[in-house]
C-alpha positions as CSV (number, residue, x, y, z in Angstrom):
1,X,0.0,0.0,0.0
2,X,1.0,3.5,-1.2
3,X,1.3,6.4,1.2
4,X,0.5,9.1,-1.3
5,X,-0.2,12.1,0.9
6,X,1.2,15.1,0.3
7,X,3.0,17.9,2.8
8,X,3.8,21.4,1.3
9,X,6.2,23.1,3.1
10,X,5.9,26.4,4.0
11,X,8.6,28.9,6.3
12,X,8.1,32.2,7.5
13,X,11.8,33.1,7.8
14,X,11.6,35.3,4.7
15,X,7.9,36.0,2.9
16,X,8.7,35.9,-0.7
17,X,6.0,37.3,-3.2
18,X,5.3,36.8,-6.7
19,X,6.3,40.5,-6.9
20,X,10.1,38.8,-5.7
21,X,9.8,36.3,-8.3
22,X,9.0,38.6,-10.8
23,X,11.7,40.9,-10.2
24,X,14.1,37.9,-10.1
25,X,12.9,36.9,-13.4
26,X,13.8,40.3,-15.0
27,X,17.2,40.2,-13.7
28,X,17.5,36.7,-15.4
29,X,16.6,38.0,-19.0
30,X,18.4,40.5,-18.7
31,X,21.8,38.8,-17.3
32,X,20.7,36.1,-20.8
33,X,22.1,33.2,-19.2
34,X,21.3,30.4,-21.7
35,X,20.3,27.1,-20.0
36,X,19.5,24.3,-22.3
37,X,16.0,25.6,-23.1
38,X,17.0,29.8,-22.8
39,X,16.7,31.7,-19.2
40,X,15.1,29.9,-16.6
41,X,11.8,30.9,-15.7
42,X,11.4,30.8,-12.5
43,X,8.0,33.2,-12.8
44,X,5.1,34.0,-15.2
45,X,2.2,35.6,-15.1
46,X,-0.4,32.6,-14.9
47,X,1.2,31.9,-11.1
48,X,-1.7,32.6,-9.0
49,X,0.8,31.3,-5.7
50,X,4.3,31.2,-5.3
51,X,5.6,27.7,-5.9
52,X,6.3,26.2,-2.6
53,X,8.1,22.7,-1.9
54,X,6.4,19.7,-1.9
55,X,7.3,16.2,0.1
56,X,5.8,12.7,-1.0
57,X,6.1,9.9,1.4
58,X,6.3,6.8,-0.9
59,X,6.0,4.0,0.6
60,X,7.2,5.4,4.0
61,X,5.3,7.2,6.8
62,X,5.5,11.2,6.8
63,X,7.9,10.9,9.7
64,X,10.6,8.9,8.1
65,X,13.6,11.4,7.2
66,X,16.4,8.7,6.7
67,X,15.9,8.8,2.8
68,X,14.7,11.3,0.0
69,X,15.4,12.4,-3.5
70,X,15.4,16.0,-4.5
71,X,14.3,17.3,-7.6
72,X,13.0,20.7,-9.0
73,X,12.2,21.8,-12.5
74,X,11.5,25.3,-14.1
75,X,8.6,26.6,-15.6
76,X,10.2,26.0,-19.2
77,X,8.5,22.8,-21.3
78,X,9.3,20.2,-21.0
79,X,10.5,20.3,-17.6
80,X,7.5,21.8,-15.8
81,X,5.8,18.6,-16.2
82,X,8.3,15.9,-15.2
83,X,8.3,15.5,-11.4
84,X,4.5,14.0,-12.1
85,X,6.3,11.4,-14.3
86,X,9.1,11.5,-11.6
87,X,6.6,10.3,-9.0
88,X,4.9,7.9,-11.1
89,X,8.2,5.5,-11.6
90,X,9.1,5.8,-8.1
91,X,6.3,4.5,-6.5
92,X,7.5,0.9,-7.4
93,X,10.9,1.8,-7.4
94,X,11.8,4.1,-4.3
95,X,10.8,3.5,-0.5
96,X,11.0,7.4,1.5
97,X,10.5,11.0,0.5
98,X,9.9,13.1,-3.2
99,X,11.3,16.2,-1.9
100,X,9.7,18.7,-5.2
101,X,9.9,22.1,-6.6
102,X,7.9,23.3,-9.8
103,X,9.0,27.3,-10.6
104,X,9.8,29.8,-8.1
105,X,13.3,28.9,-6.3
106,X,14.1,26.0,-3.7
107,X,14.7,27.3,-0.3
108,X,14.1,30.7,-1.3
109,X,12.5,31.3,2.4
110,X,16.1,30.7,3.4
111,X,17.4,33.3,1.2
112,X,18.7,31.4,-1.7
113,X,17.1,33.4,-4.2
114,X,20.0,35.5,-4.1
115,X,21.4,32.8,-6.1
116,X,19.1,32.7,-9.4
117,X,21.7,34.5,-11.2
118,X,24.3,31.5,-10.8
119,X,24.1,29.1,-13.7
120,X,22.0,26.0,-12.0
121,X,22.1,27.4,-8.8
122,X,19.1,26.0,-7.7
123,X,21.2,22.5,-6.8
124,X,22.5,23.3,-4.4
125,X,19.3,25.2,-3.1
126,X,17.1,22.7,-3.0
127,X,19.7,20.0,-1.5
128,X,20.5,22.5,1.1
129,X,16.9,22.6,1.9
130,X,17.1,19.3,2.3
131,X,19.9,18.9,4.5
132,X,17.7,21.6,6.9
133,X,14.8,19.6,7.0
134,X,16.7,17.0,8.4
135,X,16.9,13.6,5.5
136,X,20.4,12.3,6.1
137,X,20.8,10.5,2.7
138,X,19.7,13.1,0.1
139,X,19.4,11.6,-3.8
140,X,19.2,14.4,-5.9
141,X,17.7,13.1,-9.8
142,X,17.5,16.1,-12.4
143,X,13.6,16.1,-13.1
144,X,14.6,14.8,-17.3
145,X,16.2,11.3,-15.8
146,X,13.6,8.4,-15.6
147,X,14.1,5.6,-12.8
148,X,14.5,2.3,-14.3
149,X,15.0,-0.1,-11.6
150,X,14.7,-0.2,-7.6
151,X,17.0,2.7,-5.8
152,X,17.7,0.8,-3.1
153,X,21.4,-0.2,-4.1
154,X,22.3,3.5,-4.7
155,X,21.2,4.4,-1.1
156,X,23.0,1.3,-0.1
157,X,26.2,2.5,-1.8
158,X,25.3,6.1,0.2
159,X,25.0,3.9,3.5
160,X,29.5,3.6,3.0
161,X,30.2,5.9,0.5
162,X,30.0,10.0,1.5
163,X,28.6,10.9,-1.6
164,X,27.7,9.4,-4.8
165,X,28.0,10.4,-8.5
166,X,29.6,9.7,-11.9
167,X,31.9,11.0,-13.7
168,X,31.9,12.9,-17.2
169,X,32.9,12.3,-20.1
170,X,34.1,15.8,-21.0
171,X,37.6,17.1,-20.0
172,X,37.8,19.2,-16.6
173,X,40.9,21.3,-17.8
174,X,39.0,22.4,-21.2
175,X,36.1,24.1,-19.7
176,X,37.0,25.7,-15.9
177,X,37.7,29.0,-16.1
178,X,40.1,31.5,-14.3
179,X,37.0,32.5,-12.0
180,X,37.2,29.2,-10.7
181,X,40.8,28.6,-10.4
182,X,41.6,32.0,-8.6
183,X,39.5,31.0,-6.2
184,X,40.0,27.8,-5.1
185,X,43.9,28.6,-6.1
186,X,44.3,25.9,-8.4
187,X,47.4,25.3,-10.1
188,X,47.8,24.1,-13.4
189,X,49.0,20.7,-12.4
190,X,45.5,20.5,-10.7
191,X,43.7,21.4,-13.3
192,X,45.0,19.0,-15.7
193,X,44.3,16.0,-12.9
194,X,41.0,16.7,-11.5
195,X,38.0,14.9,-13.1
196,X,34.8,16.4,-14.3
197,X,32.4,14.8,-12.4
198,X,28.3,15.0,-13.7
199,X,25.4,16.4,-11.3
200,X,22.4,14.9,-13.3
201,X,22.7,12.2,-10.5
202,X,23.9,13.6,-6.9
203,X,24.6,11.5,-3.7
204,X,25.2,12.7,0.0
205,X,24.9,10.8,3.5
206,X,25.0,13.7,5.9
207,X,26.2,11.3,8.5
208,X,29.7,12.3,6.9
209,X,31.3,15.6,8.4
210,X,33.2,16.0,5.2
211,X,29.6,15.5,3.3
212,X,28.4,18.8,5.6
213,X,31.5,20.9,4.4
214,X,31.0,19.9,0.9
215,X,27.6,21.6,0.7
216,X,28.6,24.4,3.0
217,X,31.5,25.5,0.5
218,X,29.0,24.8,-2.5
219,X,26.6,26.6,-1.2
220,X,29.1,29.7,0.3
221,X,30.9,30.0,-2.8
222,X,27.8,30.1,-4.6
223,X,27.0,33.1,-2.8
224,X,29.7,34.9,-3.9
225,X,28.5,35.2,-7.6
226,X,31.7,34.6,-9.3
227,X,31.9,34.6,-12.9
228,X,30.2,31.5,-13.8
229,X,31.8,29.1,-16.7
230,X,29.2,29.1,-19.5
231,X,29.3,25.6,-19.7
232,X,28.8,23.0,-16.7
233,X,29.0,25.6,-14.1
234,X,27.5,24.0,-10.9
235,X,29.5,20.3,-12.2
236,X,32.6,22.2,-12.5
237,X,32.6,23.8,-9.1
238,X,31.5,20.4,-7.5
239,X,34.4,18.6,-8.8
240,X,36.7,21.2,-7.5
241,X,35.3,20.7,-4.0
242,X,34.8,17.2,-3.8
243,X,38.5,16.5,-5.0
244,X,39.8,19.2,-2.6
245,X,37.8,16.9,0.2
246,X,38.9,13.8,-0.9
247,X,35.8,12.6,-2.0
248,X,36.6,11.9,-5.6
249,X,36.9,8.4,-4.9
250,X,32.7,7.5,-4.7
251,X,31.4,7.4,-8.2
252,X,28.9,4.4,-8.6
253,X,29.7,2.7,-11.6
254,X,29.3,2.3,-15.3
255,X,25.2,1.6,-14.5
256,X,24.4,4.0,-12.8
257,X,23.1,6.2,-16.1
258,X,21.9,5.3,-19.9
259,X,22.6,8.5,-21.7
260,X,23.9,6.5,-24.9
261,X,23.2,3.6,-26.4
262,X,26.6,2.0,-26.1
263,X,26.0,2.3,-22.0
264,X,25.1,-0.7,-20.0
265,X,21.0,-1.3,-20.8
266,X,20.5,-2.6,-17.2
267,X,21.5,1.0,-15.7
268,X,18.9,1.9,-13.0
269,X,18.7,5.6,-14.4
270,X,18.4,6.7,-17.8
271,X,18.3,10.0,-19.8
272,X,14.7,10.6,-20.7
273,X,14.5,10.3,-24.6
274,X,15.4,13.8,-26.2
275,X,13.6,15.6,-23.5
276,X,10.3,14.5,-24.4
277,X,7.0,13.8,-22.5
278,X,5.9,10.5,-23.0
């Protein structure tokens, strides 16, 4: 039997308006930062509330924190109508929380929507949010992957692994920029070793100190609104922290993603077909 209720989460630490959002949203077309689908909208005019997060129990009992997977999407097709999709594979697949975000900004009552101007920013948001609400091992899915088989071993990975992740196949040296290497001081010996690591699939067991500092430096330098690589920002700056920390030693293995058709068919998470809504 399903527990399908559903708990939106609401803070009073800061009251933010659609007015905010709207005001955010110009700053965003104006900066033009291209995402895959053109600036992220995290307003528009047919928003009668602001876009508040959502937990599903799956499986689980609304008091269970020990697991959850994080997602949010945007307001721009497709991706404002995956986490239904999302929820529909998980609930033979997943036992714990859908943490869940459509438009506005994750954890924007905590002030993150300062960071809407940094290129996917809302990551690390919406795992922080996570991490304050208490769920110790914290799966976070970008809403355009489908779930192909039982989570269960990737949470047991999480259970003596920090973090979890995989690694991709483009070249760390060719696309961090001098933003980034001023200010984590990288020298070029560095550059040319670390490994790009993806963040379509994101792992962390909060029962690991160096898994708190992780976020905390994520989410810090984040803050400081750098000048962002075009390309694989938010991956970039993770693999700079999680080598720094020593935890570039947890990626899951060769099926842990189907993005082409030469990967492993039996991986439990795959790239949903060309973006498309089935």
């Amino acid at each position: 039997m399903f527990f399908l209720g559903l708990i939106a989460v609401v803070s009073s630490l800061f009251v933010i308006t659609n007015e905010d959002l709207a005001r955010k949203q110009d700053e965003i077309n104006q900066k033009g930062y291209a995402y895959r689908t053109g600036p992220i909208r995290i307003y528009d005019e047919s928003l009668t509330e602001v876009p508040k997060l959502h937990i599903l129990p799956i499986n689980t009992s609304a008091e269970d924190k020990s697991v959850c997977i994080v997602t949010y999407s945007s307001l721009n097709p497709p991706y404002n109508h995956l986490p239904s999709l999302l929820f529909k594979t998980l609930q033979t697949r997943f036992k714990g929380h859908l943490l869940y975000q459509k438009g506005g900004w994750p954890n924007a009552h905590a002030g993150c929507l300062r960071h809407a101007l940094a290129g996917y920013g809302f990551k690390v948001c919406a795992i922080q949010e996570a991490f304050d609400l208490g769920y110790k091992k914290v799966l976070w899915l970008d809403s355009i992957i489908e779930v192909n088989k039982d989570l269960a071993p990737l949470f047991r990975f999480l259970d003596t692994h920090p973090c979890l992740y995989r690694y991709s196949g483009f070249p760390f040296k060719n696309y961090v920029n001098n933003a980034l290497t001023n200010e984590f001081k990288l020298s070029n010996t560095q550059v040319g070793r670390y490994r790009h690591i993806a963040s379509g699939v994101l792992g962390f067991n909060f029962n690991y100190p160096d898994c708190h500092k992780a976020l905390k430096i994520w989410h810090d330098t984040t803050d400081k609104k750098l000048d962002w690589p075009k390309n694989f920002p938010e991956q970039l700056l993770i693999s700079i922290i999680f080598s720094k920390l020593g935890l570039d030693k947890c990626a899951y293995g060769p099926k842990l993603l189907k993005i082409h058709n030469h990967d492993p068919k039996d991986c439990i998470l795959q790239l949903r077909s060309k973006r498309k809504i089935d």
